[in-house]
N, C-alpha and C positions, 0 to 999 in steps of 0.2 A: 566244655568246661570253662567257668570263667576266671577272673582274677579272684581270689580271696584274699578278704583279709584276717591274717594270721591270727591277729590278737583278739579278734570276735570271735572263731573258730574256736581258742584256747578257753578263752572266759566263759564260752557257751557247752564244752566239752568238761568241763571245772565244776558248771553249775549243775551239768547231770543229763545234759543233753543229750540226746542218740548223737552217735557221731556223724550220721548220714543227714540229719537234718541242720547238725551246726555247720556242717559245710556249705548245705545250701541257701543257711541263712546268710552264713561268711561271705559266700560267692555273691548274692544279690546286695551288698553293700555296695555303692557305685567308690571306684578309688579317687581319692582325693587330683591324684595328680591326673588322670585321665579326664578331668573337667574342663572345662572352657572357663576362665575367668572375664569379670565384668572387662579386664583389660584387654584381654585375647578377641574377645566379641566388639571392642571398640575398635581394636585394630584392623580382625577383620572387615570392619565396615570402611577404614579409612580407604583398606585396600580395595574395596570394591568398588568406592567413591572413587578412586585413582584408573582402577583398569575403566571406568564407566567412560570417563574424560579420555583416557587414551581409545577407546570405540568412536568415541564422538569425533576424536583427529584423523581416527583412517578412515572411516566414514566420508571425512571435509576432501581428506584424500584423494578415496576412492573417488567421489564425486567431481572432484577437477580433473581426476587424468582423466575422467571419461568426458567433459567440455574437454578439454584439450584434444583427443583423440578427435571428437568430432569435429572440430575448428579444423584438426590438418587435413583432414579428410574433405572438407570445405575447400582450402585456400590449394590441396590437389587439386581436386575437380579444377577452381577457380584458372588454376595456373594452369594446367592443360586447354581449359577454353582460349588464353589467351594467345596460347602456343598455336592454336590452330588458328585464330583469326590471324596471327601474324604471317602464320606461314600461306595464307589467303592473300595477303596484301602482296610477298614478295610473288607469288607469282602473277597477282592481277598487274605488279608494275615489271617484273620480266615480259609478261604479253605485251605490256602497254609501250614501253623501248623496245622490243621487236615491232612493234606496228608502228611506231615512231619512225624508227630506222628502213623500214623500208617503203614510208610517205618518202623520203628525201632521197632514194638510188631509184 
């Protein structure tokens, strides 16, 4: 059953109408305040324009933290290579002053 409206039902049960049909002529009258106005539909767009730009900035977002994630993930790597070539050096120069130190005893 939908909304009627009252005052078409009345006029239309006045003029002689069955009353089962002026209801359903009443009910199929769309109610005024249940419309979208020219303003409502402009609004709504503004806000669409608005969420579309706010997509567009997590989007910018999403897409730097994931360069980001991948750079640290990089300069890990990166930093562990260097971690091992250092720890390569101290022991080629530990080997190298034990073979120093015992040229000279």
């Amino acid at each position: 059953m939908g909304v009627m409206v009252s005052e078409v039902y009345d006029a239309l049960v006045a003029a002689g109408a069955p009353e089962s049909k002026a209801r359903a002529a009443a009910e199929s009258i769309p109610v005024t305040e249940r419309l979208a106005t020219t303003q409502d539909i402009s609004d709504l767009k503004d806000d669409i324009s608005d969420l579309r730009s706010l997509l567009e900035d997590w989007r910018s977002v999403v897409v730097t933290h994931a360069e980001l994630h991948r750079s640290q993930r990089e300069l890990k790597a990166d930093l562990n290579a260097e971690r091992w070539k250092s720890t390569v050096v101290q022991i080629v120069a530990t080997v190298a002053l034990v073979v120093a130190l015992l040229r000279f005893m």
